[in-house]
KEMIKE-243646 format. One line per 4 residues: number of its first residue (from 1); for each residue x, y, z of C-alpha. Coordinates in steps of 0.5 Angstrom, whole numbers, plus 2048, in hexadecimal, padded with zeros to 3 digits. Layout:
NUM) X,Y,Z  ...
# end
This chain:
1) 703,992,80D  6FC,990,80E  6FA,98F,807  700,98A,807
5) 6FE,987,80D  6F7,985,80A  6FA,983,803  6FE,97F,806
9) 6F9,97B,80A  6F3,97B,805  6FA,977,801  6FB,972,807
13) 6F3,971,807  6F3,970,7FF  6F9,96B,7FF  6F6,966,805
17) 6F0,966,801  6EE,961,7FA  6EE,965,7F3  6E7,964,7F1
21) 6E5,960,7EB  6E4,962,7E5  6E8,969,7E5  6E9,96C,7DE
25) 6F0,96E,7DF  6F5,972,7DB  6FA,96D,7D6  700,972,7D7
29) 703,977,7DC  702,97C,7D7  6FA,97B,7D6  6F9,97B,7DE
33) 6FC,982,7E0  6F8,984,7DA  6F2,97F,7DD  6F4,984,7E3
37) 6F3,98B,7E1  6ED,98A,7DC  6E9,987,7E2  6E7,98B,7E9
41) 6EA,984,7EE  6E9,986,7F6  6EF,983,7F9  6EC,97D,7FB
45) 6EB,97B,7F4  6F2,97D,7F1  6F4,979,7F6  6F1,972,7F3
49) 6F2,973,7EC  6FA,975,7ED  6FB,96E,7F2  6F6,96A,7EC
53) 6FA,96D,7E7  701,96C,7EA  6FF,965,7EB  6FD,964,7E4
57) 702,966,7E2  708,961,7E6  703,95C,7E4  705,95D,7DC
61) 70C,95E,7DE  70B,958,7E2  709,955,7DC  70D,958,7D6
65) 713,956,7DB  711,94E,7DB  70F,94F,7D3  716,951,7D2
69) 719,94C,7D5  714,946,7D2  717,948,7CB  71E,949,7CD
73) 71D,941,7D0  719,940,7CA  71E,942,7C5  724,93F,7C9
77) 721,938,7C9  71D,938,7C2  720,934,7BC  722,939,7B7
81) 71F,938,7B1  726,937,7AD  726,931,7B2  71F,92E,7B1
85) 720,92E,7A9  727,92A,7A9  722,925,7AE  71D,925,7A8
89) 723,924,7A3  726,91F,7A5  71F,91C,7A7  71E,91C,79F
93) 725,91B,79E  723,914,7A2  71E,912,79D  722,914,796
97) 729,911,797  72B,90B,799  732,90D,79C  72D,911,7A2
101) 729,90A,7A3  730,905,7A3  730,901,7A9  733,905,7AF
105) 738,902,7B1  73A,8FE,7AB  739,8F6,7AB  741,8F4,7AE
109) 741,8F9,7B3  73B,8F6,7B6  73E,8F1,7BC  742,8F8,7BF
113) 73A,8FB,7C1  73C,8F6,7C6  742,8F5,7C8  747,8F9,7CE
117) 748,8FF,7C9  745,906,7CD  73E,905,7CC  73B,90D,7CB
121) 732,90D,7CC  730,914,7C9  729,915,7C9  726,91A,7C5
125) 721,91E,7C0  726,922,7BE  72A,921,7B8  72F,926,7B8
129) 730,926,7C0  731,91E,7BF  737,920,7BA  73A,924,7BF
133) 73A,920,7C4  73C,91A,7C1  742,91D,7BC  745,921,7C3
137) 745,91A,7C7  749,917,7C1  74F,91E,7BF  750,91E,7C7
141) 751,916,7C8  758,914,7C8  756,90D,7C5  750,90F,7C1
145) 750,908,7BD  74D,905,7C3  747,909,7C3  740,907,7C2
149) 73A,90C,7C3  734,909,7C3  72E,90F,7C1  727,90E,7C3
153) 722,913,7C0  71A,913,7BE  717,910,7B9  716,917,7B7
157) 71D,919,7B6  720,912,7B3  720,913,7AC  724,919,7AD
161) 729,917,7B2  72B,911,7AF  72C,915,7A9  731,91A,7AD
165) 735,914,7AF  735,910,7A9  736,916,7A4  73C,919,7A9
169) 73F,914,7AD  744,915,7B3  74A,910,7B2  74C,90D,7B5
173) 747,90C,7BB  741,908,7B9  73A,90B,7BA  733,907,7BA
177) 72D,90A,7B8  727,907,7BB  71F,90A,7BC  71B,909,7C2
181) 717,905,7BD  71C,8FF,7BB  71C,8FE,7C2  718,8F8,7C3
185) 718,8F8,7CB  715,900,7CB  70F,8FD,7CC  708,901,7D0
189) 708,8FB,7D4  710,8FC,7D6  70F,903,7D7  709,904,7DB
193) 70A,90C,7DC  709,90D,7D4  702,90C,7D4  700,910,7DA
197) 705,916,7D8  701,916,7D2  6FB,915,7D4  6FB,919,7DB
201) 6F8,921,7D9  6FB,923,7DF  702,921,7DE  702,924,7D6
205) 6FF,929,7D9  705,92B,7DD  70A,92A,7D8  706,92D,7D1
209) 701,932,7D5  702,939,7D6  709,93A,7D8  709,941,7DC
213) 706,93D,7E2  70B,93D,7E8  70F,942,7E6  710,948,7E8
217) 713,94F,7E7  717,94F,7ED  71B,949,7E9  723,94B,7E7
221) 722,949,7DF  726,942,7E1  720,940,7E7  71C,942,7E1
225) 71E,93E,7DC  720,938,7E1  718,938,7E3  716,938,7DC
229) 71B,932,7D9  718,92E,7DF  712,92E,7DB  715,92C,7D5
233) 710,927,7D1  717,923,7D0  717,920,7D6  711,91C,7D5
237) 715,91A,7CF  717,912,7CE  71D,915,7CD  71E,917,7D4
241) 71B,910,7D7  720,90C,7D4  726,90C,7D8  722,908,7DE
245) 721,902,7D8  729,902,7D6  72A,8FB,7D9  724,8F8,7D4
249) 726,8FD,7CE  72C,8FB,7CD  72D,8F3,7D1  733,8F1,7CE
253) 737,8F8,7D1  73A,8F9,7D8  73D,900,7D9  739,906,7D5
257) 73A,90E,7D5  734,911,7D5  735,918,7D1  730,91D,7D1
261) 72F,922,7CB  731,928,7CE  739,926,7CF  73E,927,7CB
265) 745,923,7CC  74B,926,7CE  750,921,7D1  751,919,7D0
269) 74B,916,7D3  74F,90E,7D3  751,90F,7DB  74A,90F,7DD
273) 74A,908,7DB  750,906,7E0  74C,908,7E6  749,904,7EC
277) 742,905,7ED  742,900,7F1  73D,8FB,7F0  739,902,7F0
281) 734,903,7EA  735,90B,7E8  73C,90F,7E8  739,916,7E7
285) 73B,91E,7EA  739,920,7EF  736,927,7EF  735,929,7F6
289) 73D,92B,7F7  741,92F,7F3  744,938,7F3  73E,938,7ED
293) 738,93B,7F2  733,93B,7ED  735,934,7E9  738,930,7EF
297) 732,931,7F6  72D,92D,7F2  72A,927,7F7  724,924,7F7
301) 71F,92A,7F9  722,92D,7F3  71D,929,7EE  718,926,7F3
305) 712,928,7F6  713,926,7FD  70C,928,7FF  709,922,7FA
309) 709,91C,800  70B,916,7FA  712,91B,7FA  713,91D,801
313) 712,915,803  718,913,7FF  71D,918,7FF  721,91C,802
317) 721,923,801  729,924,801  72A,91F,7FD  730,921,7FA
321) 72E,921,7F1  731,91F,7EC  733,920,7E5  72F,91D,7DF
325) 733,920,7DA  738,91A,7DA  737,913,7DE  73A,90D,7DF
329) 737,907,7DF  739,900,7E1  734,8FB,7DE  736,8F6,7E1
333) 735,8F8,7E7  72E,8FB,7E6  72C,8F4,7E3  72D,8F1,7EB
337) 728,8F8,7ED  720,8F8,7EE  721,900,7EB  71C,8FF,7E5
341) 717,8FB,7E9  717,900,7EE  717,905,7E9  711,902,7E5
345) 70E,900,7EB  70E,909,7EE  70C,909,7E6  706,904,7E6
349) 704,907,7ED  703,90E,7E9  6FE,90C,7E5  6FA,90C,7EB
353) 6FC,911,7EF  6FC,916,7E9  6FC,91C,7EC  703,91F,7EC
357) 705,918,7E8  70B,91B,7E6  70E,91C,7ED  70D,914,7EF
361) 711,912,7E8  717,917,7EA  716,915,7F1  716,90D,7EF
365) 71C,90E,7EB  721,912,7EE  71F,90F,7F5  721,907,7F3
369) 728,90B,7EF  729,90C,7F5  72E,90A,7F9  731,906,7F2
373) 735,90C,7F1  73C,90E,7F1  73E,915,7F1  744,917,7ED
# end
């Protein structure tokens, strides 16, 4: 009983104290007991190389346990190597047949870019996700005829993007084609926050840099996965800038829906035209209210960093969020606003307060949003 009694405080000893540094320890469980048998240890000495051994080991678990869920975000959210080479195909198709380079749309069909149809902003570097977007809008439409899409991607995708709709159109709806390089108003002087993202290391740092930091091996696989889609590249992409210039992108249009590329339409969307965001500029969903406790409690906290002062000062933590996956926006209504000044005013200002710009683009942006927009 005494021999218990002392093992059992020489432990508590142990465990209060720092393992030292350097300690050669055992790779496996197996190689410790051995390490046990084959070495004369006193208590004490047993008592430390178990504790480095044990900790040694929840660290590798710990490891492989994030690996694991690394890879399997990584190969949920990779371009399939099928995908990437239909990208390049069409690319080449793009260069070597006229029928991928014909005018998108066709020359008579031109004064409907502008006119009351349902106008559809989808911007995207991904082919094969535009292509659902916009053929699931236009077989769910009870007036199809009346659709317009007007695809925005990078120069980059382009060639391949325009040979998609050109090669396989979608009738009867009307789909534009158009690169962020033939727009003559995206300049570097009209949007300030290009230049300071590409330039700020630690803004490429946070989204090219080492991935694993900030996560957590307690995290359930989808706060896992959250925390790492947050810091995809994508969100310093132009694409991902364009809806607060719509009004200046497409000055002869009132009323657009903006579509994400990760939507598949179900149902006809042309009741989203008839509803009255009166005189707001952005109807959207909310996602604060909902049966869906994972996909309906987001507010505000939920993305932004409220210790960082540029955030706290502007916005309210339980602001009810909204979905960016489909936005309708009256164009009308924006042109009346300040909502880009104040925007590229947040935008000019991290230029000179970069240490956390990106927080003051997101906080400029969403808060000169606010109070323009209509839940529905």
């Amino acid at each position: 009983m005494r021999l218990v009694s002392d093992l059992y405080k020489i432990f508590k000893e142990v465990d209060a104290e720092e393992v030292p540094v350097g300690m050669k320890l055992p790779e496996s469980f197996s190689e410790f007991l051995s390490d046990m048998k084959n070495n004369q240890y006193d208590a004490k000495a047993f008592a430390v190389r178990l504790k480095a051994t044990m900790e040694h080991m929840d660290r590798e678990v710990k490891k492989s346990r994030l690996a694991e869920q690394l890879h399997k975000h990584f190969a949920a959210s990779a371009i399939p190597k099928g995908i990437h080479c239909l990208s390049l195909r069409l690319t080449d198709e793009y260069s070597s047949n006229a029928h991928a380079r014909k005018q998108l749309p066709s020359p008579e069909l031109l004064p409907l870019l502008s006119d009351n149809s349902y106008h559809f902003v989808l911007a995207s570097d991904n082919i094969l996700a535009a292509s659902v977007v916009v053929t699931s809008t236009v077989r769910s439409s009870l007036n199809p005829e009346r659709i317009v899409f007007h695809v925005i991607t990078d120069k980059k995708t382009y060639p391949g993007m325009h040979s998609w709709f050109a090669l396989y159109p979608v009738h009867p709806a009307i789909v534009e084609v158009k690169g962020v390089h033939q727009f003559d108003w995206l300049t570097r002087e009209n949007v300030p926050v290009l230049e300071a993202i590409e330039n700020h290391h630690g803004v490429r740092n946070h989204y090219h840099g080492n991935h694993v930091i900030g996560t957590n091996v307690t995290d359930t696989p989808r706060v896992f996965a959250s925390k790492l889609q947050a810091r995809s590249p994508k969100y310093i992409s132009l694409l991902n800038h364009l809806r607060i210039y719509l009004p200046e992108l497409f000055p002869n249009l009132n009323k657009v829906v903006f579509l994400d590329d990760d939507v598949v339409i179900q149902r006809d969307l042309s009741p989203l035209w008839d509803i009255d965001l009166q005189g707001k500029v952005n109807g959207a969903v909310e996602t604060c209210k909902g049966e869906d406790g994972w996909v309906m409690s987001k507010r505000f906290k939920t993305y932004f960093n409220f210790s960082h002062p540029l955030i706290s000062a502007n916005l309210d933590p339980k602001e009810c969020a909204w979905a960016f996956g489909m936005n309708v926006f009256d164009l009308a209504a924006w042109r009346k606003t300040r909502i880009r000044d104040i925007s590229l005013l947040g935008e000019g200002e991290s230029k000179v307060q970069l240490d956390f710009m990106e927080a003051r683009n997101f906080t400029s942006s969403t808060d000169s949003i606010q109070g323009q927009r209509t839940p529905y």
